[in-house]
Biotite code that builds the C-alpha atoms (Angstrom):
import biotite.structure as struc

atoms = struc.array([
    struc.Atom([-16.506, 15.819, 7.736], chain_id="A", res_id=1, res_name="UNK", atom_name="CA", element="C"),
    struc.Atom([-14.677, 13.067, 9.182], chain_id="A", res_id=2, res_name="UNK", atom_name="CA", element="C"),
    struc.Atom([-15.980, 12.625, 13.055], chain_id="A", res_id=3, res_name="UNK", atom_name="CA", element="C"),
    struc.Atom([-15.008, 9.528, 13.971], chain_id="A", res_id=4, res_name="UNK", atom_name="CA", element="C"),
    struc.Atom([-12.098, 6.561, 13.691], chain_id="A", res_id=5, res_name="UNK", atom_name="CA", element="C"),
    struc.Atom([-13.412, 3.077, 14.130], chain_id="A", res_id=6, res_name="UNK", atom_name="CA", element="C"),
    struc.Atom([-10.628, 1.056, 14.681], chain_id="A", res_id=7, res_name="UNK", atom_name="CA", element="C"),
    struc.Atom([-10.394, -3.048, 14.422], chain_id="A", res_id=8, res_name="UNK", atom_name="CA", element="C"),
    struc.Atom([-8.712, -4.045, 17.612], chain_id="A", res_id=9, res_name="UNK", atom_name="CA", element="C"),
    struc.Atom([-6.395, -7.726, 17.235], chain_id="A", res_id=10, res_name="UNK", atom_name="CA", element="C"),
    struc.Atom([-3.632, -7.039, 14.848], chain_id="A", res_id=11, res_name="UNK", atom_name="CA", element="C"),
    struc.Atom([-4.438, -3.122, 14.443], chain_id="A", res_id=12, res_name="UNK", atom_name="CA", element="C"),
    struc.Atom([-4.312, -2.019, 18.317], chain_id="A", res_id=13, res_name="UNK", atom_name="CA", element="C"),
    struc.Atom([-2.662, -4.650, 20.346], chain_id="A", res_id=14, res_name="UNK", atom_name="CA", element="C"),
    struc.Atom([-0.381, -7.288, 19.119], chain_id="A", res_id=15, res_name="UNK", atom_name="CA", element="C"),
    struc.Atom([-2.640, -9.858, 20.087], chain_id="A", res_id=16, res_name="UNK", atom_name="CA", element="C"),
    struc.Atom([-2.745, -12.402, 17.259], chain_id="A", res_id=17, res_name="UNK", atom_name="CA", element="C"),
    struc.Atom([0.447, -14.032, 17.933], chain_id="A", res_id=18, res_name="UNK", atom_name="CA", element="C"),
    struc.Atom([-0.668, -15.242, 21.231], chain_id="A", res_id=19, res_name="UNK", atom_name="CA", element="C"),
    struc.Atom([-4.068, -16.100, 19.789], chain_id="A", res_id=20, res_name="UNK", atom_name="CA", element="C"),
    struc.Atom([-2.675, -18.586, 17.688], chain_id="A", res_id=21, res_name="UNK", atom_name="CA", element="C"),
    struc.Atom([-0.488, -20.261, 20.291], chain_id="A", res_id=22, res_name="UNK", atom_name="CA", element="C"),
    struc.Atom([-3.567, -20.224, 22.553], chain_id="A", res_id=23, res_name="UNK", atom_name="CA", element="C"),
    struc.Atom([-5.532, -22.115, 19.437], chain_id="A", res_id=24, res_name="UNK", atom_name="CA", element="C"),
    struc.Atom([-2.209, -24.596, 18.922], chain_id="A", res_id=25, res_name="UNK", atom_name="CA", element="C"),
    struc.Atom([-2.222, -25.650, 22.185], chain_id="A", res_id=26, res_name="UNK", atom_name="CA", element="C"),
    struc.Atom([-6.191, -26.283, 22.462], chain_id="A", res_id=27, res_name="UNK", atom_name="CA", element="C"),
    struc.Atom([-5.455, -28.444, 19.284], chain_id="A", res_id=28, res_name="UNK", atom_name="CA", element="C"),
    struc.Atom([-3.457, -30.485, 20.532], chain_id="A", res_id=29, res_name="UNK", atom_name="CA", element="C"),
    struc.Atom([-4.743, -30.908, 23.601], chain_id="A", res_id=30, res_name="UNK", atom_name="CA", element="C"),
    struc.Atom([-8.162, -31.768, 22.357], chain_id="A", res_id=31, res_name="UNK", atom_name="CA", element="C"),
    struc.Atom([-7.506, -32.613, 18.448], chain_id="A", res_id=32, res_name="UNK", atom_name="CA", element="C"),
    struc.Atom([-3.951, -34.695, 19.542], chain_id="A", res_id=33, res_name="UNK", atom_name="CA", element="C"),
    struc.Atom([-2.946, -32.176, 16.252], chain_id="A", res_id=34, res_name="UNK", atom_name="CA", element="C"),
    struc.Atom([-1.078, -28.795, 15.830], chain_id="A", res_id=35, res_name="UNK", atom_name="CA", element="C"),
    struc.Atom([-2.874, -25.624, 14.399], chain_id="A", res_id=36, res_name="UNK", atom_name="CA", element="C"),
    struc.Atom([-2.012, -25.314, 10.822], chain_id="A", res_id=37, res_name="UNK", atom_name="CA", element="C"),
    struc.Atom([-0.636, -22.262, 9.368], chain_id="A", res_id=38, res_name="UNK", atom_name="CA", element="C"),
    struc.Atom([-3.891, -22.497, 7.010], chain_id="A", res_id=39, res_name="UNK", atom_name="CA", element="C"),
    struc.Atom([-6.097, -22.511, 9.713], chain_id="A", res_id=40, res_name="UNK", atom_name="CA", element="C"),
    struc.Atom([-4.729, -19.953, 11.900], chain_id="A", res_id=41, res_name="UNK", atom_name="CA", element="C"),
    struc.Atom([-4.893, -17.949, 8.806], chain_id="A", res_id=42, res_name="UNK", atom_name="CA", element="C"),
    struc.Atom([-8.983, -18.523, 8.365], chain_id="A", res_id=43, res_name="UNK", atom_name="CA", element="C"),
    struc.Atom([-9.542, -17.556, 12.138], chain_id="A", res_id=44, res_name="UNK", atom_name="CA", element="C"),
    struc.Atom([-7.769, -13.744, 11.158], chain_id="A", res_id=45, res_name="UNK", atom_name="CA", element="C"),
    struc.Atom([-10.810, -11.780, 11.220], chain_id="A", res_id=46, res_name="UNK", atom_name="CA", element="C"),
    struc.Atom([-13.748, -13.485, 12.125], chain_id="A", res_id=47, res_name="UNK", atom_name="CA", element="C"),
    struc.Atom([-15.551, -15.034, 15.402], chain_id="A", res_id=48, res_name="UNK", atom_name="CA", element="C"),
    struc.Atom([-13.141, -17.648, 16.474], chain_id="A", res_id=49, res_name="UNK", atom_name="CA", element="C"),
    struc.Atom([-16.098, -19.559, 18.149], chain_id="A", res_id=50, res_name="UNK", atom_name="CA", element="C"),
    struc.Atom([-18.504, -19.847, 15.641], chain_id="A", res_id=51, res_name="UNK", atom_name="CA", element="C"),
    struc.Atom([-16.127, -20.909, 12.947], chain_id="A", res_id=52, res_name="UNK", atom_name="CA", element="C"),
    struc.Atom([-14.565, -23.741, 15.054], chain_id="A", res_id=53, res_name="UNK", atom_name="CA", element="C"),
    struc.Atom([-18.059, -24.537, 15.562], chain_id="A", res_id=54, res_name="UNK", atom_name="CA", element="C"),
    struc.Atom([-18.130, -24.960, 11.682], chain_id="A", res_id=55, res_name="UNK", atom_name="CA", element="C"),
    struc.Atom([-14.675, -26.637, 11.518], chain_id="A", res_id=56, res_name="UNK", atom_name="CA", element="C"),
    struc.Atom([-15.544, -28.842, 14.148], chain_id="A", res_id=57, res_name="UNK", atom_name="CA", element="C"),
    struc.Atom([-19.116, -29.390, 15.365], chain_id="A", res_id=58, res_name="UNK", atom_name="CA", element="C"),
    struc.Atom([-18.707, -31.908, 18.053], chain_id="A", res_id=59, res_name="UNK", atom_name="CA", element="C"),
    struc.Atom([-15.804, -30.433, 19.593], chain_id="A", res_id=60, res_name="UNK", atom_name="CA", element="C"),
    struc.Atom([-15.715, -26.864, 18.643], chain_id="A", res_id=61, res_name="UNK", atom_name="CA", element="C"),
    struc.Atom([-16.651, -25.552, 21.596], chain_id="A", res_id=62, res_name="UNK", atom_name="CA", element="C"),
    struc.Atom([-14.193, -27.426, 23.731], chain_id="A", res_id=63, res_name="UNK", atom_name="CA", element="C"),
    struc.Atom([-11.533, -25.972, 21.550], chain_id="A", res_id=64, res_name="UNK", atom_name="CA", element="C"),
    struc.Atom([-12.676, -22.459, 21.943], chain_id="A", res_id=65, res_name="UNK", atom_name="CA", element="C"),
    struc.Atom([-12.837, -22.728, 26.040], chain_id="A", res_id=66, res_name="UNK", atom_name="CA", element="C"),
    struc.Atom([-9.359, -24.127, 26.257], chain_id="A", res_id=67, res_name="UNK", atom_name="CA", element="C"),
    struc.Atom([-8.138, -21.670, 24.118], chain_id="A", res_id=68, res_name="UNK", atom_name="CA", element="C"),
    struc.Atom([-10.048, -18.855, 25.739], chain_id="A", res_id=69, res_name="UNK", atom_name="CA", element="C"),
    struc.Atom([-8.565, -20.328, 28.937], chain_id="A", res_id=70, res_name="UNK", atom_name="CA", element="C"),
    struc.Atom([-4.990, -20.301, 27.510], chain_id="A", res_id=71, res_name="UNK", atom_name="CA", element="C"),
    struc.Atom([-4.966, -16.761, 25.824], chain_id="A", res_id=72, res_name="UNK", atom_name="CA", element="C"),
    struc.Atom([-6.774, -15.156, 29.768], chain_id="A", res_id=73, res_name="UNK", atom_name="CA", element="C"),
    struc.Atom([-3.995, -16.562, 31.551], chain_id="A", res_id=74, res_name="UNK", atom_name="CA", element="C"),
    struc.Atom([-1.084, -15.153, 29.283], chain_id="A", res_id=75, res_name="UNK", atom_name="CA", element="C"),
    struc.Atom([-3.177, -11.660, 28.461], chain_id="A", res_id=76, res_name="UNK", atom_name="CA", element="C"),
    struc.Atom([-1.107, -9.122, 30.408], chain_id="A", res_id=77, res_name="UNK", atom_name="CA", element="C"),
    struc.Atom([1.762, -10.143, 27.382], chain_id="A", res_id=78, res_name="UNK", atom_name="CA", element="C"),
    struc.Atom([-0.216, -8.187, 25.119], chain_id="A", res_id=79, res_name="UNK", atom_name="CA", element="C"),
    struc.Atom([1.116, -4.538, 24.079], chain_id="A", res_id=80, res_name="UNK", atom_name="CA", element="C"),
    struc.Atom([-0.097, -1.744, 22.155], chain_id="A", res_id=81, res_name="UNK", atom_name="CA", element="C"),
    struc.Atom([1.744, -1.743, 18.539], chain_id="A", res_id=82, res_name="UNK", atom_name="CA", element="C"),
    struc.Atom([4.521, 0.338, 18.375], chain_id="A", res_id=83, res_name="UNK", atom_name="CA", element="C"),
    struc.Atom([3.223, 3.864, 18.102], chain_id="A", res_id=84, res_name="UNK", atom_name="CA", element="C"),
    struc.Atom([-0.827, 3.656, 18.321], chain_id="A", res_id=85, res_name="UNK", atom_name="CA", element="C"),
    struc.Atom([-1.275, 4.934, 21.909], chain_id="A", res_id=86, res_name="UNK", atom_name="CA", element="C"),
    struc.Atom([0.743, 8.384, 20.281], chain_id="A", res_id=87, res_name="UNK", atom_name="CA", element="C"),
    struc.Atom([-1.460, 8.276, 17.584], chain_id="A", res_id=88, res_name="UNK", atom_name="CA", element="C"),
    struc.Atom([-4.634, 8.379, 19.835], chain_id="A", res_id=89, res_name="UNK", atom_name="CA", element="C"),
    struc.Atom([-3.078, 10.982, 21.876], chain_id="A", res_id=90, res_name="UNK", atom_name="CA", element="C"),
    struc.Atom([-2.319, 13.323, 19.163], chain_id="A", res_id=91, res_name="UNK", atom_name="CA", element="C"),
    struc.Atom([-6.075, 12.400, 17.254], chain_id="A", res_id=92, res_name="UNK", atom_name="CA", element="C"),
    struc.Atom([-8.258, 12.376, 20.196], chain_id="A", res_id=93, res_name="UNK", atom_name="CA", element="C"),
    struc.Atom([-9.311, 16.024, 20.697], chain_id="A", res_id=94, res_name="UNK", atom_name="CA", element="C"),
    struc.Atom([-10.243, 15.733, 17.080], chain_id="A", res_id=95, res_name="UNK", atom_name="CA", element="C"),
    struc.Atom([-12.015, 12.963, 16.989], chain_id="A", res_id=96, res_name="UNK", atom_name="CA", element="C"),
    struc.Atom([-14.213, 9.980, 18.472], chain_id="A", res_id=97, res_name="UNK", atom_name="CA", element="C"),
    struc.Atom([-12.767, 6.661, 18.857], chain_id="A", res_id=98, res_name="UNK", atom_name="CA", element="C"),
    struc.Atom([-14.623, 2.983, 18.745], chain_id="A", res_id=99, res_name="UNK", atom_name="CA", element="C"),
    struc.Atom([-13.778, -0.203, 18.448], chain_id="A", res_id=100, res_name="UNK", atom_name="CA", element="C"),
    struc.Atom([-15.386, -2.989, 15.777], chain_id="A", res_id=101, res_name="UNK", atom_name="CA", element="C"),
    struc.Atom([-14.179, -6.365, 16.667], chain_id="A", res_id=102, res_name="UNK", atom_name="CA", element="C"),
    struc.Atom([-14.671, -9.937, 15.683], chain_id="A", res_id=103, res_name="UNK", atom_name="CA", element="C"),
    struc.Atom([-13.343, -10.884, 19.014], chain_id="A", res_id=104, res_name="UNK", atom_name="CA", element="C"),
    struc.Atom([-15.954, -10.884, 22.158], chain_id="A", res_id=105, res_name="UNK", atom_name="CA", element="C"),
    struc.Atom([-16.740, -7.871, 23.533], chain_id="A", res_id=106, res_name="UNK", atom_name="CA", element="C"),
    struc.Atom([-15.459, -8.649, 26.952], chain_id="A", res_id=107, res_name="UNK", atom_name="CA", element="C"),
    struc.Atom([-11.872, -10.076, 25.834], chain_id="A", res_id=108, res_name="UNK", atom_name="CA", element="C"),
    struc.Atom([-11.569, -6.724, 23.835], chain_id="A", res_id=109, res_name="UNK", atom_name="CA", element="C"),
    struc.Atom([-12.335, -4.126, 26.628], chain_id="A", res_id=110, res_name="UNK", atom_name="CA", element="C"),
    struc.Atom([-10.121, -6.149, 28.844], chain_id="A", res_id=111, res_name="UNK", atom_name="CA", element="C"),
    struc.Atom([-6.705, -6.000, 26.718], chain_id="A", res_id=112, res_name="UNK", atom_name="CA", element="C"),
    struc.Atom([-7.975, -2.455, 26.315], chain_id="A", res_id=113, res_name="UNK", atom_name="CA", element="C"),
    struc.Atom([-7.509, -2.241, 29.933], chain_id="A", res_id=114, res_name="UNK", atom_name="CA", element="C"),
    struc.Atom([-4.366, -4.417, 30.507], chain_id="A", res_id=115, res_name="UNK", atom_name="CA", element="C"),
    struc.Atom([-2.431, -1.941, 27.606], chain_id="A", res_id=116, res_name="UNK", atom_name="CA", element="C"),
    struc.Atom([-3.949, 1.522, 28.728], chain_id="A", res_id=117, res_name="UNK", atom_name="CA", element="C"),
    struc.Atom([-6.144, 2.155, 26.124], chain_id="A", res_id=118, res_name="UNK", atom_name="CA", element="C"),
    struc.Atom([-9.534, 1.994, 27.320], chain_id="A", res_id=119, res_name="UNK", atom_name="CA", element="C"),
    struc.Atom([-9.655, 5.869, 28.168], chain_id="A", res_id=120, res_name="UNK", atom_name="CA", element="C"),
    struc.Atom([-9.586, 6.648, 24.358], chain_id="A", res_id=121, res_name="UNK", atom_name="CA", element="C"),
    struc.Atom([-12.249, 4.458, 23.202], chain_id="A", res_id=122, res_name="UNK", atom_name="CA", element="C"),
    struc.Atom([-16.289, 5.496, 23.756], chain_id="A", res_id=123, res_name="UNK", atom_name="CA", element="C"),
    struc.Atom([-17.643, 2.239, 22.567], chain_id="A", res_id=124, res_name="UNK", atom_name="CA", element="C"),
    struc.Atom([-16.452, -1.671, 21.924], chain_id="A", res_id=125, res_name="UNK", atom_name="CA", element="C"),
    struc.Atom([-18.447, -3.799, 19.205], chain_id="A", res_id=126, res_name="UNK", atom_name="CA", element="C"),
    struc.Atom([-18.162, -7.334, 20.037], chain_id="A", res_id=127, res_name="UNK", atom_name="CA", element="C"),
    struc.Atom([-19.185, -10.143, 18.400], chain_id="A", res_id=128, res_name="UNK", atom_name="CA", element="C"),
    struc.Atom([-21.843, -10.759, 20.486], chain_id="A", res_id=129, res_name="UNK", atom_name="CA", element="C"),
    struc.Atom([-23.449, -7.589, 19.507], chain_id="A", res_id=130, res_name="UNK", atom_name="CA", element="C"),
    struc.Atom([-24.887, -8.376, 16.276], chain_id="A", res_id=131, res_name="UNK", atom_name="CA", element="C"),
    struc.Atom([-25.963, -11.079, 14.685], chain_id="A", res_id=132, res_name="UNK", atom_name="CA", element="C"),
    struc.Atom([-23.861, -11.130, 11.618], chain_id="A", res_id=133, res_name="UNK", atom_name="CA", element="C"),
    struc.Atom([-20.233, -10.272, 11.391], chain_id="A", res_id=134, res_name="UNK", atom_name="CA", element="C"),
    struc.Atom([-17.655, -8.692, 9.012], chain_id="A", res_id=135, res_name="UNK", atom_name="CA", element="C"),
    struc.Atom([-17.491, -8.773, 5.947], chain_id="A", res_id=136, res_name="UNK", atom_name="CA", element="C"),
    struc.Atom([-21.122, -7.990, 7.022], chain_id="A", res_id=137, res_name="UNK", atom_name="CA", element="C"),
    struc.Atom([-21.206, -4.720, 7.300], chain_id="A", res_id=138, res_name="UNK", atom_name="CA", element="C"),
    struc.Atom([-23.395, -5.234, 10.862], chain_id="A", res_id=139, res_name="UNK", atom_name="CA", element="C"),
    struc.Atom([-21.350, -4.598, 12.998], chain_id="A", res_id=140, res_name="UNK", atom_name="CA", element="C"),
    struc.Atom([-19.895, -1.465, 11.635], chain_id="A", res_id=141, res_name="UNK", atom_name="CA", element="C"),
    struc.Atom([-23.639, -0.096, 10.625], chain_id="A", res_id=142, res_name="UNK", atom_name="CA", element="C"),
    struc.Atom([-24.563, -0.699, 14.980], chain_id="A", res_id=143, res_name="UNK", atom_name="CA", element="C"),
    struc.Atom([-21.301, 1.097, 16.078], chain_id="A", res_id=144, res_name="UNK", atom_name="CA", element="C"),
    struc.Atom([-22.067, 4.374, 13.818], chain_id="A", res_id=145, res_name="UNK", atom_name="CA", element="C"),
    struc.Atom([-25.617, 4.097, 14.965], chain_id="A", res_id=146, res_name="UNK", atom_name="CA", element="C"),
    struc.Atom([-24.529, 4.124, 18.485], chain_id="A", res_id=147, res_name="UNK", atom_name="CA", element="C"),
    struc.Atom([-22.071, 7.057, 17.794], chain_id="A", res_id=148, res_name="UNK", atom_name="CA", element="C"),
    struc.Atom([-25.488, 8.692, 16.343], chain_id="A", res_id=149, res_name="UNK", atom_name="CA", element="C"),
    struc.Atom([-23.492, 9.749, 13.531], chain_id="A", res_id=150, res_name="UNK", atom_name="CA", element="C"),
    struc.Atom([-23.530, 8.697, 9.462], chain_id="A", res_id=151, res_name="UNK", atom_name="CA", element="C"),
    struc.Atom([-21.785, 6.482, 7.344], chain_id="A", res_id=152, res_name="UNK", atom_name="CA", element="C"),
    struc.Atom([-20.190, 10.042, 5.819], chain_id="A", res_id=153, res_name="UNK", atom_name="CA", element="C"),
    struc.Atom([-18.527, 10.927, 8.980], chain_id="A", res_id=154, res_name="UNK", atom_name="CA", element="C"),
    struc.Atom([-16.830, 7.690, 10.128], chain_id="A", res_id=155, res_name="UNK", atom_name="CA", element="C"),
    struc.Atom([-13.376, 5.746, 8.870], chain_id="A", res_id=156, res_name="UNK", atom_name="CA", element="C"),
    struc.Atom([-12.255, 2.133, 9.850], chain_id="A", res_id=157, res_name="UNK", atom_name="CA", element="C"),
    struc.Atom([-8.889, 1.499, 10.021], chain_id="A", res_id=158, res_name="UNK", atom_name="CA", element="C"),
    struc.Atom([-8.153, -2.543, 10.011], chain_id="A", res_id=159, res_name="UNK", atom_name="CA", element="C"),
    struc.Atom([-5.804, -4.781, 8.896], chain_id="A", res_id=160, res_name="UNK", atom_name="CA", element="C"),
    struc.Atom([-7.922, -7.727, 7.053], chain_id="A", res_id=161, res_name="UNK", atom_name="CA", element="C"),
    struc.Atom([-9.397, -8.309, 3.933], chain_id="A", res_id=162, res_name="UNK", atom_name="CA", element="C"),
    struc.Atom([-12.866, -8.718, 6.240], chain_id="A", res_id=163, res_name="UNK", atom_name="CA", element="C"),
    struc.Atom([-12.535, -5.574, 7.591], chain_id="A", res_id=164, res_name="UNK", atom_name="CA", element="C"),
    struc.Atom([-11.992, -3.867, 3.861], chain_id="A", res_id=165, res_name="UNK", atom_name="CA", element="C"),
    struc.Atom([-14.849, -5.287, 2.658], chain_id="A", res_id=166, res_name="UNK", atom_name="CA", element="C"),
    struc.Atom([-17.302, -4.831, 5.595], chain_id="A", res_id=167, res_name="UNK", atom_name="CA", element="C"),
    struc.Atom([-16.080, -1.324, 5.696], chain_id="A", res_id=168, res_name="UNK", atom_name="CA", element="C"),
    struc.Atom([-16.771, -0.603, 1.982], chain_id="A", res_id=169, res_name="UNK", atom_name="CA", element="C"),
    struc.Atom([-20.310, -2.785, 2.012], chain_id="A", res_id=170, res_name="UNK", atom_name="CA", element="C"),
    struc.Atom([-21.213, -0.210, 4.787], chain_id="A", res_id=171, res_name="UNK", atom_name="CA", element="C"),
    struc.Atom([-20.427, 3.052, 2.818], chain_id="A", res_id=172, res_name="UNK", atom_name="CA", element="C"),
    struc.Atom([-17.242, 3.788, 4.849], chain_id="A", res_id=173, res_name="UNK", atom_name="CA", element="C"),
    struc.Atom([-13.590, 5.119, 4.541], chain_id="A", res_id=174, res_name="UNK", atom_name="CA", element="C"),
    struc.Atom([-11.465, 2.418, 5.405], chain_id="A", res_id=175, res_name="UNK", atom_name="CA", element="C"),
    struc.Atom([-7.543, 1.910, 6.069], chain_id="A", res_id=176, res_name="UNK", atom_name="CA", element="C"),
    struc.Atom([-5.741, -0.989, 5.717], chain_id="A", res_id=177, res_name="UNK", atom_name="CA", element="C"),
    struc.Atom([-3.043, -1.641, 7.974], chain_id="A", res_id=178, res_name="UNK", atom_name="CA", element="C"),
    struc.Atom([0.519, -3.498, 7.628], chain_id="A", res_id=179, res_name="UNK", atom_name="CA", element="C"),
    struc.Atom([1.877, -3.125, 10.814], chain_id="A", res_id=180, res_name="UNK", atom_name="CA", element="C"),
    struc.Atom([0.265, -6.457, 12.264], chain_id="A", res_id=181, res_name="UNK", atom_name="CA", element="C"),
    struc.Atom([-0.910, -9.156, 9.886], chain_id="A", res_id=182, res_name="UNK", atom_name="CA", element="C"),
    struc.Atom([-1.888, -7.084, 7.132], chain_id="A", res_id=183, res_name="UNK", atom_name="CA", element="C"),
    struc.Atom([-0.436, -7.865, 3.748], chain_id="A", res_id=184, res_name="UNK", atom_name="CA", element="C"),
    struc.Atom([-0.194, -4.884, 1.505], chain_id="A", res_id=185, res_name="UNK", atom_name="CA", element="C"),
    struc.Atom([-0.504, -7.165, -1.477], chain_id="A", res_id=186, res_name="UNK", atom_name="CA", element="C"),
    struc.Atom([-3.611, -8.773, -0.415], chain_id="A", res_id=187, res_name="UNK", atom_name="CA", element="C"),
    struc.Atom([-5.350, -6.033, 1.152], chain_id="A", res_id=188, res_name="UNK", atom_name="CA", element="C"),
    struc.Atom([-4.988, -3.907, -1.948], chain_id="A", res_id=189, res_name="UNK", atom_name="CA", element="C"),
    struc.Atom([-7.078, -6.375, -3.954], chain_id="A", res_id=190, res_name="UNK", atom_name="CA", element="C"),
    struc.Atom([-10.099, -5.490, -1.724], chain_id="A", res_id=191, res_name="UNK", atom_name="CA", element="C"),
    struc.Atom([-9.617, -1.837, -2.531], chain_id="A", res_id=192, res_name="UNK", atom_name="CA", element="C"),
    struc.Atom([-8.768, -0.165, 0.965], chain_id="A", res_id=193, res_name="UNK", atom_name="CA", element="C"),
    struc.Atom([-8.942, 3.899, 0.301], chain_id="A", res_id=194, res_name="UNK", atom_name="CA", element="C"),
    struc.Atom([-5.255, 3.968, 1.498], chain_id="A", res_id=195, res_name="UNK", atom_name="CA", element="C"),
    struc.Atom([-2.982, 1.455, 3.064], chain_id="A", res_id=196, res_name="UNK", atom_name="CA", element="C"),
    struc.Atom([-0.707, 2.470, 6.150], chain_id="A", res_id=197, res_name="UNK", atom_name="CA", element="C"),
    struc.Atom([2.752, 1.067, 6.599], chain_id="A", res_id=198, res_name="UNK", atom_name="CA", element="C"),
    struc.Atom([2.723, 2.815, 10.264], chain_id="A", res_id=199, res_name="UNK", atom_name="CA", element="C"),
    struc.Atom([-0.074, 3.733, 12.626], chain_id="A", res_id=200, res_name="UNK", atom_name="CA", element="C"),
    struc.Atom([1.190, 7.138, 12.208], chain_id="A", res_id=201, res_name="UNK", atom_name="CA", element="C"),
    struc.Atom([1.060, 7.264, 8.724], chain_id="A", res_id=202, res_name="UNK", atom_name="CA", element="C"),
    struc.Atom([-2.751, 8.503, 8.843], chain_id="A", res_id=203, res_name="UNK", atom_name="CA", element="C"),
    struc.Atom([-1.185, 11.686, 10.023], chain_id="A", res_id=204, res_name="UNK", atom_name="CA", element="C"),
    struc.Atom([-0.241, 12.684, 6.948], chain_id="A", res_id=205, res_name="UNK", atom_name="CA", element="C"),
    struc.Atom([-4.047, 11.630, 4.627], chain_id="A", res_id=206, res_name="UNK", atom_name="CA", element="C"),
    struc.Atom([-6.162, 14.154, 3.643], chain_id="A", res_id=207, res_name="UNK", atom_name="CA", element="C"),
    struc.Atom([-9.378, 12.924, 4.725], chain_id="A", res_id=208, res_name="UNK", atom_name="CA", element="C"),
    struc.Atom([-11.772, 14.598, 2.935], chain_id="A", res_id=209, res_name="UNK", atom_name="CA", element="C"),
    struc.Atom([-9.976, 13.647, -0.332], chain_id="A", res_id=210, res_name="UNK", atom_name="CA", element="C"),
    struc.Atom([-10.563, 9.827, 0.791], chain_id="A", res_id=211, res_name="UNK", atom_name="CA", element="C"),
    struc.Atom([-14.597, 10.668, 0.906], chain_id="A", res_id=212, res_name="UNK", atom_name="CA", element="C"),
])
């Protein structure tokens, strides 16, 4: 039986990405003297935005990341729930236990969990700073269900990358991929999500225990 939703927060809760990758343009160019490439907002979807600038570019990685960091904490109360996920909660939360899994830092996520209202639905917030390894790892998913004190059996994740798909399935979970945000159907179906939602309140309508 199906106890808990895990839910990926940028791109899935809060329509955050957009002003992610402005915040990342403008630290390029004020740093790099170059614009943020469709490519390489694209490889930041999904994964610590820190350590893989810190890959991209060791000597001034860091520097990037602060100035974006900077740029997306000044602009953060423009971030809103997607259309329709604070009714989902609402309707699913006597049901069920909700957590977050995020790439993002743990921090930056409770706080635009704060700024859109959501906070009061969610028990627990996985940061990247909470494991060592990240999605498609399934680390960070295995430390939120331990936290919940609950098994692999009776969680789902619901996200809208091809990182969260596979993290989910490496860990032995449901998962959901989601279009609303980022999500491509087309891509996301090649990592073999258990169902792909066009809407958040689309999950409504699944049969969960025919997922399992």
């Amino acid at each position: 039986m199906i106890k808990a939703i895990i839910f990926d927060c940028d791109g899935t809760l809060v329509d955050s990405e957009t002003l992610s990758a402005i915040a990342t343009d403008h630290a390029f160019k004020s740093i790099l003297k170059k614009p943020l490439t469709e490519e390489e907002s694209n490889g930041l979807l999904g994964r610590p935005a820190n350590r893989v600038l810190k890959e991209w570019f060791p000597n001034s990685g860091k520097d990037i990341f602060e100035e974006a960091s900077a740029y997306f904490r000044e602009r953060m109360k423009e971030i809103k729930p997607y259309d329709d996920i604070e009714k989902l909660l609402n309707i699913l939360h006597k049901d069920f236990r909700f957590a977050v899994v995020s790439s993002s830092s743990r921090f930056i996520v409770q706080e635009m969990l704060d700024i859109t209202g959501l906070n009061r639905y969610f028990e627990l917030v996985i940061g990247h700073e909470d494991t060592e390894k990240h999605k498609p790892d399934p680390e960070p998913l295995m430390e939120c269900i331990k936290r919940l004190g609950l098994a692999e059996s009776e969680c789902i994740y619901v996200g809208d990358q091809p990182y969260d798909i596979m993290a989910a399935r490496s860990a032995g979970i449901v998962v959901l991929g989601t279009t609303w945000g980022s999500g491509n159907s087309r891509v996301l179906r090649e990592y073999k999500p258990h169902a792909i939602l066009e809407k958040p309140l689309d999950i409504l309508s699944l049969k969960f225990d025919r997922l399992i």
